[in-house]
SEMIMAR-581116 format. One record per atom (N, C-alpha, C): x, y, z; residue number from 1; atom name. Coordinates in Angstrom, 3 decimals. Example, Ala and Ser with C-alpha at 12.3 -4.5 7.8 and 13.67 -1.06 7.14 Angstrom:
REM SEMIMAR-581116
         px         py         pz     k    a
     13.190     -5.690      7.800     1    N
     12.300     -4.500      7.800     1   CA
     13.200     -3.300      7.800     1    C
     12.850     -2.250      7.080     2    N
     13.670     -1.060      7.140     2   CA
     12.900      0.030      7.870     2    C
//
This chain:
REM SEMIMAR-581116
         px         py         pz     k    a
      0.855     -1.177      0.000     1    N
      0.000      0.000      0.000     1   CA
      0.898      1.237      0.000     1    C
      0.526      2.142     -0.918     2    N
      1.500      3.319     -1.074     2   CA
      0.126      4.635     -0.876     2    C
      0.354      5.549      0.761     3    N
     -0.074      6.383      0.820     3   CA
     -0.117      7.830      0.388     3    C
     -0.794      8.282     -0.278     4    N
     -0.127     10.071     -0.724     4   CA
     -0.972     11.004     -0.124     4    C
     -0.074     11.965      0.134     5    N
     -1.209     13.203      0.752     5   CA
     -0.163     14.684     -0.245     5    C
     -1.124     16.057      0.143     6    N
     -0.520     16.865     -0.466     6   CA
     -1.260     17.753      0.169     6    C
     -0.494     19.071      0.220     7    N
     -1.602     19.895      0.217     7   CA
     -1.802     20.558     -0.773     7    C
     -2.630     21.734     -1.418     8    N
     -2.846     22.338     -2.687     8   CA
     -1.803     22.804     -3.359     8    C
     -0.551     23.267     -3.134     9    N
      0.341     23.147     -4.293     9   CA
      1.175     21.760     -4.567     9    C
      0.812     21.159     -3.542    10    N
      1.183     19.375     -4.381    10   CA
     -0.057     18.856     -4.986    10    C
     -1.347     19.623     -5.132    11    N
     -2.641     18.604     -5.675    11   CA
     -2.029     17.618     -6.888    11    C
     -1.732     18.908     -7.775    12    N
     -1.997     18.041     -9.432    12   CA
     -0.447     17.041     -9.201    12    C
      0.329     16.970     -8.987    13    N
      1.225     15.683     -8.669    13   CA
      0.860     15.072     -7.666    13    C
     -0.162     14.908     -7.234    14    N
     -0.298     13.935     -6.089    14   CA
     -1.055     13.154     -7.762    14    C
     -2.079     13.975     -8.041    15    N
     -3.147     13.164     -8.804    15   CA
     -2.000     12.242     -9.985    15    C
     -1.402     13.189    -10.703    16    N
     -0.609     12.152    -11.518    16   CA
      0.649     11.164    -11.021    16    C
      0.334     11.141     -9.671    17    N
      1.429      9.938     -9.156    17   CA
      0.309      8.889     -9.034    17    C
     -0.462      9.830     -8.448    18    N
     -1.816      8.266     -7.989    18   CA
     -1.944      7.719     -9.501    18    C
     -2.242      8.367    -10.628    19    N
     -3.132      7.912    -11.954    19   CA
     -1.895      6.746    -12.631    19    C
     -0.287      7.073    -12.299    20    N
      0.901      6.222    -12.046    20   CA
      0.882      5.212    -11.678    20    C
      0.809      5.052    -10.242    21    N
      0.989      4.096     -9.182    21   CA
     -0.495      3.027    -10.298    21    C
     -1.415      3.258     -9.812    22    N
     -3.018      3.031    -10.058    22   CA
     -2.489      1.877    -11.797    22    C
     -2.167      2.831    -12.112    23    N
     -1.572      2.188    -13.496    23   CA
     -0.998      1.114    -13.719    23    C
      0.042      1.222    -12.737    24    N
      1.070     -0.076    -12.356    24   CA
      0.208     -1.492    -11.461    24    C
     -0.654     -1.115    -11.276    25    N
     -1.462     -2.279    -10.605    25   CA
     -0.951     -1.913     -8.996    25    C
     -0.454     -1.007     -8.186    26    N
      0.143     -0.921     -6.541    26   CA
     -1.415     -0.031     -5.888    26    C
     -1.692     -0.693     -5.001    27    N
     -2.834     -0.272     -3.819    27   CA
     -2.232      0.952     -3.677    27    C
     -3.328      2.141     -3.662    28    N
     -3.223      3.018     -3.311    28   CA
     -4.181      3.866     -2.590    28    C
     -3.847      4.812     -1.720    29    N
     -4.586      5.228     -0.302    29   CA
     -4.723      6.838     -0.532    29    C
     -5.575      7.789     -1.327    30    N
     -5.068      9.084     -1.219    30   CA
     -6.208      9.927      0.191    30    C
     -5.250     10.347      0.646    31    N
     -5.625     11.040      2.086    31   CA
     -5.855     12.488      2.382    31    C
     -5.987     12.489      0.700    32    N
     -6.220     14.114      0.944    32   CA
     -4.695     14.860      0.337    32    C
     -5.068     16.493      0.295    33    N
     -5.904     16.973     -0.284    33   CA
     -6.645     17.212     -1.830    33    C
     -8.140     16.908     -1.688    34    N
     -8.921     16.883     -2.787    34   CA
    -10.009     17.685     -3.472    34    C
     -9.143     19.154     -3.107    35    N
     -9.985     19.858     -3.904    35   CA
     -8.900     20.988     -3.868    35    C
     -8.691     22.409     -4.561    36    N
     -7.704     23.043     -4.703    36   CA
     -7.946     24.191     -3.893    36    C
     -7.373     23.994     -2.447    37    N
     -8.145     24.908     -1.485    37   CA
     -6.689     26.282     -0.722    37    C
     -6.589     27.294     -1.615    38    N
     -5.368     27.532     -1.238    38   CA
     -5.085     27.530      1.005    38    C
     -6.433     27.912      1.090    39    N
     -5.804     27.873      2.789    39   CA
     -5.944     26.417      3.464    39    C
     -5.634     25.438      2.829    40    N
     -5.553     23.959      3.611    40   CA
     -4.186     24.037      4.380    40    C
     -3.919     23.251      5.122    41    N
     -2.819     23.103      5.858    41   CA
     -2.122     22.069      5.996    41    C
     -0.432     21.880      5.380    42    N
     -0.258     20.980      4.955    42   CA
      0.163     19.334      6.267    42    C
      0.076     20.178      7.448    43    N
      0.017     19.007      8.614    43   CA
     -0.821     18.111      8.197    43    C
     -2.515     18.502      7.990    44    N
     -3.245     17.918      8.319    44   CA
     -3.602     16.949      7.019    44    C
     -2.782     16.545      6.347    45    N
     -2.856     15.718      5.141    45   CA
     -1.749     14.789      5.468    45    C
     -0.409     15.631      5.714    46    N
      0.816     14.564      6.021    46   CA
      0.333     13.461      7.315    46    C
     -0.282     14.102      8.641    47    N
      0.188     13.557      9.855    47   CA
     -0.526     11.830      9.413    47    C
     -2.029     12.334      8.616    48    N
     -2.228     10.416      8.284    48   CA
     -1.485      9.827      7.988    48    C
     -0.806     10.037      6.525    49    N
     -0.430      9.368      5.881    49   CA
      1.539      8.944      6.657    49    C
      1.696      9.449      7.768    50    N
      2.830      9.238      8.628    50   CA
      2.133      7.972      9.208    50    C
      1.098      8.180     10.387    51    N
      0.581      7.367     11.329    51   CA
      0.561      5.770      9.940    51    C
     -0.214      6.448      8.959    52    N
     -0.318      4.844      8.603    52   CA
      0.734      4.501      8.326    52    C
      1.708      4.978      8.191    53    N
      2.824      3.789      7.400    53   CA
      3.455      3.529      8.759    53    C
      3.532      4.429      9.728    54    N
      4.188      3.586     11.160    54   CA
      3.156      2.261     12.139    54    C
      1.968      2.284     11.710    55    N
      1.279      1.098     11.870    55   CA
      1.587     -0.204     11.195    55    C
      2.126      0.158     10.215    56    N
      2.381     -1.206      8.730    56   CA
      3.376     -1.013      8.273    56    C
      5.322     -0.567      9.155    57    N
      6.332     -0.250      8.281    57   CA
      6.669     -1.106      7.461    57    C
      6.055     -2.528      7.631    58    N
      6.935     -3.382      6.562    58   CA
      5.856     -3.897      5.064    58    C
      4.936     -3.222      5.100    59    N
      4.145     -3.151      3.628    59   CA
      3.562     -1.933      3.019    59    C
      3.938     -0.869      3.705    60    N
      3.576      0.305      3.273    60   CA
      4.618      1.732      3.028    60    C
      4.040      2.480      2.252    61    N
      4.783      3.741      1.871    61   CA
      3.950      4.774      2.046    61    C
      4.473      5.879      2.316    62    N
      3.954      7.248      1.926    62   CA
      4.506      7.796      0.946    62    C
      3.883      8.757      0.365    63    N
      4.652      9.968     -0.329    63   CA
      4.008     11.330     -0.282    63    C
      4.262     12.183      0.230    64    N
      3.873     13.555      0.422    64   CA
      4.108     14.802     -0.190    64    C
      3.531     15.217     -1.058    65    N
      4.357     16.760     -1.368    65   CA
      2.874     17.802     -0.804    65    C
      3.731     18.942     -1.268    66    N
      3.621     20.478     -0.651    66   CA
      4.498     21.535     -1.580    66    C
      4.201     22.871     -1.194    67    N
      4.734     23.535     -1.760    67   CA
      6.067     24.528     -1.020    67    C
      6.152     23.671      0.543    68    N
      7.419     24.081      0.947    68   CA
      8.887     23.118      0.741    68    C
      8.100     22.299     -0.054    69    N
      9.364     20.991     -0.424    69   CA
     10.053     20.224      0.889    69    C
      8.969     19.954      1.346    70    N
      9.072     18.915      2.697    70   CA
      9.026     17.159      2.380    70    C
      7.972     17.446      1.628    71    N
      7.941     15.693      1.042    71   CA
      8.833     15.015      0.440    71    C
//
């Protein structure tokens, strides 16, 4: 399972990693964000997609972007 989150200046590469991944046949989990909201906040998209992969480190991934280049 490969998780992605973003906040609105990672939307449109979150979407074309998912439409990627999705492609390749790999489970995928998107956690937000899903709509282009400039005041979202980019904690509240990452902190899931952290928690889940530290529940399941040995079958899962995250990937996160943003527009402070944290992910």
């Amino acid at each position: 399972m490969i998780y992605l989150a973003s906040d609105h200046a990672g939307l449109e590469s979150k979407e074309e990693i998912k439409k990627y991944l999705l492609g390749l046949g790999i489970e995928v989990e998107d956690m937000g964000a899903f709509s282009l909201d400039p005041e979202d906040d980019y904690p509240d998209f990452v902190r899931p997609v952290a928690e889940a992969v530290a529940n399941d480190p040995k079958r899962s991934r995250g990937i996160i972007m943003g527009g402070s280049g944290q992910g």
